[in-house]
N, C-alpha and C positions, 0 to 999 in steps of 0.2 A: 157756888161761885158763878157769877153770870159777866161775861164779856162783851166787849159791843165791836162786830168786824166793821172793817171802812163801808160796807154797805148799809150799816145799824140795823145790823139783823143780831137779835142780841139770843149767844147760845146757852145753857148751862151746862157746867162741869163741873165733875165732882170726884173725889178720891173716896174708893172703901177701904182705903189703909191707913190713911191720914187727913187732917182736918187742912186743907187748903186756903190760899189765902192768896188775894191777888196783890203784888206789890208797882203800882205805877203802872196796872192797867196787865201787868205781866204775868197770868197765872204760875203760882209756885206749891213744891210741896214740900212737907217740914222735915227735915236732913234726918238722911234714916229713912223715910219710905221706900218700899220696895218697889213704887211704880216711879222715883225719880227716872228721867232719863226714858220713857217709856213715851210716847206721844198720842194722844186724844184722838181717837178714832169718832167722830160726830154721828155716824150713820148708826155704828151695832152700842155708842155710848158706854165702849171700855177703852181702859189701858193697855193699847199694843205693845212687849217690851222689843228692844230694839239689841241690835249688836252691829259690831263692824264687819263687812263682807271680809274676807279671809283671803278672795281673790282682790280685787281691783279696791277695797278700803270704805268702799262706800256705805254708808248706814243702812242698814233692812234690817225685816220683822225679823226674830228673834227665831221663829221656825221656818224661815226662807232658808235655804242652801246654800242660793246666789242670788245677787243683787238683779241676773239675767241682763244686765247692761252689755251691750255689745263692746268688746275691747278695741280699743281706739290702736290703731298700726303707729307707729313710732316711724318716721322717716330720715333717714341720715344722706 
């Protein structure tokens, strides 16, 4: 599957679990792939899986701990 970014530098990607398939420009994988949900890593050209941080919610790689985002003070 080949994309084209706003620069027209055009990348390919591709699924080893699933036959992929871009719909409206939007690469997609077919329900049930194990790498749904997982986001494209262009440099090492695999699928990163992802989870939500456990502290502050936010998305990181799957064997991250923490997102290391510094916690924002709450002021009242």
């Amino acid at each position: 599957m080949t994309y084209t970014k706003a620069n027209t530098t055009k990348l390919r990607m591709s699924c080893n679990q699933c036959q992929m398939l871009g719909i409206n420009g939007v690469p997609c994988h077919e329900t049930g792939c194990p790498n749904m949900g997982a986001r494209w890593d262009a440099e090492s050209g695999e699928w990163i899986k992802q989870r939500k941080c456990f502290e502050c919610g936010c998305t990181v790689n799957a064997d991250d701990p923490c997102c290391s985002e510094p916690m924002e003070e709450v002021w009242e």
